[in-house]
Each structure stands twice: as structure tokens, then as C-alpha cells.
N, C-alpha and C positions, 0 to 999 in steps of 0.2 A: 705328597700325592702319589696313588697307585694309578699309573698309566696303562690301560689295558685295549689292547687291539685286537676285534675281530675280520677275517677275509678268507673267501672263497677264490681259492688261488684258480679256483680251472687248472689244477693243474700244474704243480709246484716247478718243474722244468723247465715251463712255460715263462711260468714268472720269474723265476730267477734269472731267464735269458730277456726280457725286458724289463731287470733293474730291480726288481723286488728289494735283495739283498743290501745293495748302495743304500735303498730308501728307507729300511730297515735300522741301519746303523746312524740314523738323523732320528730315529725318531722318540730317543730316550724312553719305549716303552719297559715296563714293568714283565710284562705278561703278553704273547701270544699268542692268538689262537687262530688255525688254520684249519680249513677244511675242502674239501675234493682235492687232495693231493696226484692221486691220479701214477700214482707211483708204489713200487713196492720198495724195501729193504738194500735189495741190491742196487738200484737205480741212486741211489739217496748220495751228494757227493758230502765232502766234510763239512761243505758251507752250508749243507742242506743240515744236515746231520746236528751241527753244534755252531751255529754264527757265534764271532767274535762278542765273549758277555756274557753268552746264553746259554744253557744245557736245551736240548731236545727230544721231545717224548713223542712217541708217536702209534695210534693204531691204523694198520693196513689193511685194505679189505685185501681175498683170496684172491680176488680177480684182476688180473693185471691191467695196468691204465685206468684204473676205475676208485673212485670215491677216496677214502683215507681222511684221515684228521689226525691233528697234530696240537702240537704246544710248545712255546718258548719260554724259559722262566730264567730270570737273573737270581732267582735264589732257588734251591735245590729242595725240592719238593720232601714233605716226609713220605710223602705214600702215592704211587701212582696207581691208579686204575683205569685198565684196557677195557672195553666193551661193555655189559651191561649182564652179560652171564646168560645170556640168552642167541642160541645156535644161530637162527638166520638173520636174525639182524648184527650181530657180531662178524660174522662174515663179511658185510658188506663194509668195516670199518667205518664206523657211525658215532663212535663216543671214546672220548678219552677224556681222564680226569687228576687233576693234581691236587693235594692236600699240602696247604701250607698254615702250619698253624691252625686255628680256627676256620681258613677261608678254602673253601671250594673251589676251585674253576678247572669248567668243562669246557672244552672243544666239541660241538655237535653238528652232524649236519641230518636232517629228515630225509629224507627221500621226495626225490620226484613224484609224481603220478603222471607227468605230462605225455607219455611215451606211451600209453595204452589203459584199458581196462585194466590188465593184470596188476602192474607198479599200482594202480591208484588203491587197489585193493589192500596191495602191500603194505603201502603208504596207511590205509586206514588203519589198518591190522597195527604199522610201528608204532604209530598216533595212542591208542587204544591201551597198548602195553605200556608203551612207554609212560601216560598220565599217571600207572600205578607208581612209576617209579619218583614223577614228580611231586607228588603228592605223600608219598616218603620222605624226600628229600626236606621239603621246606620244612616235615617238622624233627626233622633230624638235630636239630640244636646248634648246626653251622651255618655259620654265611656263607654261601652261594650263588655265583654268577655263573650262566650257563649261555655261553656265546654260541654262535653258530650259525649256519644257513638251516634256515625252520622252513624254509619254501610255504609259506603263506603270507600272501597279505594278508592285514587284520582286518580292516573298514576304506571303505572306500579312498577316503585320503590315503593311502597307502599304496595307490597305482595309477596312474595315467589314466589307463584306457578301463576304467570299473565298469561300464554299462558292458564294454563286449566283453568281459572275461566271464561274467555271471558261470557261467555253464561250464570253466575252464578250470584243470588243476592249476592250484598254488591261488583261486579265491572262490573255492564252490562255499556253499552256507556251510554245511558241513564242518568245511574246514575252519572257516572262521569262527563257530561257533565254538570249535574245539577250543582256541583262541580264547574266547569271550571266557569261557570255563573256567580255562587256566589262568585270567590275569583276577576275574569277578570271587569265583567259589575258592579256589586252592589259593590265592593271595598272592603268585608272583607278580611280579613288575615288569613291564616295561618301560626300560630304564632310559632310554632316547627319548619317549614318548613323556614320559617324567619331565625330564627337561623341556624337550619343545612341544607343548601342551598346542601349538597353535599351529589347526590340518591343514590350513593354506600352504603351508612351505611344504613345497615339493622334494620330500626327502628319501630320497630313492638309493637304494645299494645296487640294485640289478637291473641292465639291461638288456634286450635280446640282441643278438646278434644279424638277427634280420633286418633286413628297410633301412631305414636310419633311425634307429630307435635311440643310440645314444647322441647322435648329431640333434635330434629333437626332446630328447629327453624324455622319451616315453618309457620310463620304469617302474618298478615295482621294489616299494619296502621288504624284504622278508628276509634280510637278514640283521637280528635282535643283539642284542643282553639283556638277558633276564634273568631277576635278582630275586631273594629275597629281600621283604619290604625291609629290616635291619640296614641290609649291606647296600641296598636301592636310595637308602637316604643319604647314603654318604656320597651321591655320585656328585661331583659341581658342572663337570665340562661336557659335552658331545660335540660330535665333528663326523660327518664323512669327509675322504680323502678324495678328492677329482683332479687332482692337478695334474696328474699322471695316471696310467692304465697299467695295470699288471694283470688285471681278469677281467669277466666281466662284471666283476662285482667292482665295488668299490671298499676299499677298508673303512669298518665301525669306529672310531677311537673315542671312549670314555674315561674322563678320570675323576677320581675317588679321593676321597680325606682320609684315606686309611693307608695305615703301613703293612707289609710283612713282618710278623713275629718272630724274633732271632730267634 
């Protein structure tokens, strides 16, 4: 089995000062993948840097405290790839990617819009680019998972409170439709969604921070794996992680019938 973990650390400092790390070293993954680091280069301690097991890969954005992703791998990657070769979303530290063998995995996180007019424009603008590049990828001839915070709910079961968000970043039409495109026309997976076919369960990664939103559990889905259909069939297991808090997400963890190629 290939064990692979997604999480939106808020903040990698953060969570390694409430346990991250300890939790980490239980959790016999394969592969992680992290995003809002929230840190640059220098900030990064060793444990940050290479946990016990793991090499660590990592894109920063320029902006200090701000976004970043990352990647753990217990086997050493042939080829890593930083950003997307494109100036302003690169800056922001938004994509990183490892080549193992035939398999793909990406660390992604989208961007907000929630913060104003301008980010959601952004947002549409990385959204818009970004499709070229995933619709590249799937026929690229590799398997590929592409983890990350995508900051959209897809359909209503995907958040708590759907009737008042209508109008809100992370579930305008718009966005979801972008969604609908990419799982309908370009053929990715969503690969949790795969497995638990059934929208009654409230399976939520993010909650806000305001009110008591995680004390009631008013969250929102939006952080995925999303695979190619090949490498989507092999997934057997999903799980979010609640036992503990490291962000305010919660970690994705999927596992797979597939090995790394020595």
C-alpha cells in the first residue's frame, strides 16, 4: 500500500509546535504533502527540513509568513519540480511536484478570493491558467495525484452552511463549475469522493475559525486528491484525521495498491 497525506499546516511553525511532527512519525505514510507553510528557507528547523525517514522538498513563496508547499517522500524523488514557470503565481509558492517512477505527486494549494475583489480575480485568473496545465498533465502518460487546498467546495454536500455561501469565495457557480469541468470533460478524480460516494456524511477538512464552527462542525470540503482515473482506481482507503488539531484543516489520508518503483 502507498499511504499518502494531504494538510494545510496554517502554517508549518505552528504545527509543529502543536505536535505535528510526533504525529507524523505514527503515521507510516509514504508521501506528504503540505501547504500554507507560512515560512521561508531560513525559518525551516531540521525537523522541518528532513523528519526522521523523509527527504523534504519544498516551494516558498517571496512573501514572508505567507503560503508555501511542500513534500515528504521516503523515497527519493527522480525529478523535482518547483512552480509552474509562470512569474506571478510562482511567487506565491503554489505548486510543487515529485517524480517517482511513473507517479506524479503534487503538493498544490489555490488561492483564496475570500479577502476581496482583487485575490478572487487572481484566483479566477490561477484557476483559468492553471486548467491548461491540468489538462496537459492527465494526458501526459503518468499517474498523477495532485493533493492540496483547491479552496472550493464542489456541491452542496461539501459544506455546512451551502444556502449562505451561494454568493461567497471557495462556492460561487463559477467555481464550482470550474470543478464540474475538471472532474466531467478533463477526466480527473476525486478520489475521497470515489470512495465515499455517499453526500450525507459530513466530510469536511476546513473549518473557520470564527463562532464555533469546529465545536459544531460547520465546515467545508476543499481540500482533494485528485488523480488520474489509472492511478484513482487503485486508491482502497480514505480518512480524515480529527483526533487532534495541528491547523485548521484537518489531514486528507489515502491509501493506494500501488508501490514506488526502485
Amino acid at each position: 500500500m502507498l499511504r499518502i497525506i494531504s494538510v494545510n499546516l496554517n502554517g508549518i511553525r505552528s504545527a509543529a509546535n502543536k505536535g505535528f511532527y510526533t504525529w507524523l512519525q505514527k503515521q507510516d505514510a509514504d508521501i506528504v504533502c503540505m501547504q500554507e507553510l507560512k515560512a521561508q528557507a531560513p525559518d525551516m528547523t531540521p525537523e522541518m527540513l528532513q523528519p526522521a525517514g523523509y527527504s523534504g522538498y519544498f516551494h516558498y513563496a517571496e512573501k514572508k509568513g505567507y503560503s508555501g508547499v511542500g513534500i515528504y517522500t521516503r523515497n527519493k524523488p527522480d525529478k523535482v519540480i518547483e512552480g509552474l514557470g509562470i512569474a506571478d503565481i510562482d511567487s506565491e509558492g503554489r505548486y510543487i511536484e515529485i517524480q517517482l517512477g511513473n507517479l506524479s505527486v503534487i503538493s498544490l494549494y489555490l488561492p483564496s478570493g475570500s479577502s476581496g475583489e482583487e485575490r478572487q480575480a487572481f484566483k479566477f485568473s490561477v484557476m483559468a491558467r492553471f486548467m491548461l496545465h491540468l489538462e496537459a498533465l492527465i494526458n501526459c502518460g503518468r499517474e498523477v495525484v495532485i493533493c492540496g487546498d483547491w479552496n472550493i467546495a464542489h456541491k452542496e454536500a461539501d459544506l455546512k452552511n451551502w444556502r449562505g455561501n451561494k454568493n461567497n469565495s471557495g462556492f460561487l457557480p463559477e467555481e464550482r463549475a470550474w470543478l464540474t469541468d475538471l472532474f466531467d470533460r478533463v477526466r480527473w478524480v476525486d478520489v475521497y469522493r470515489q470512495l465515499h460516494p455517499d453526500t450525507t456524511e459530513e466530510a469536511y477538512t476546513w473549518w473557520s475559525n470564527r463562532g464555533q464552527a469546529w465545536a459544531k462542525n460547520v465546515g467545508w470540503r476543499i481540500d482533494y486528491q485528485i488523480a488520474t482515473p489509472q492511478f484513482a482506481a487503485k486508491a482502497r482507503a480514505a480518512s480524515i484525521y480529527k483526533a487532534e488539531r495541528f491547523s485548521d484543516h484537518a489531514p486528507l489520508i489515502i491509501e493506494y495498491d500501488a508501490k514506488i518503483a526502485a
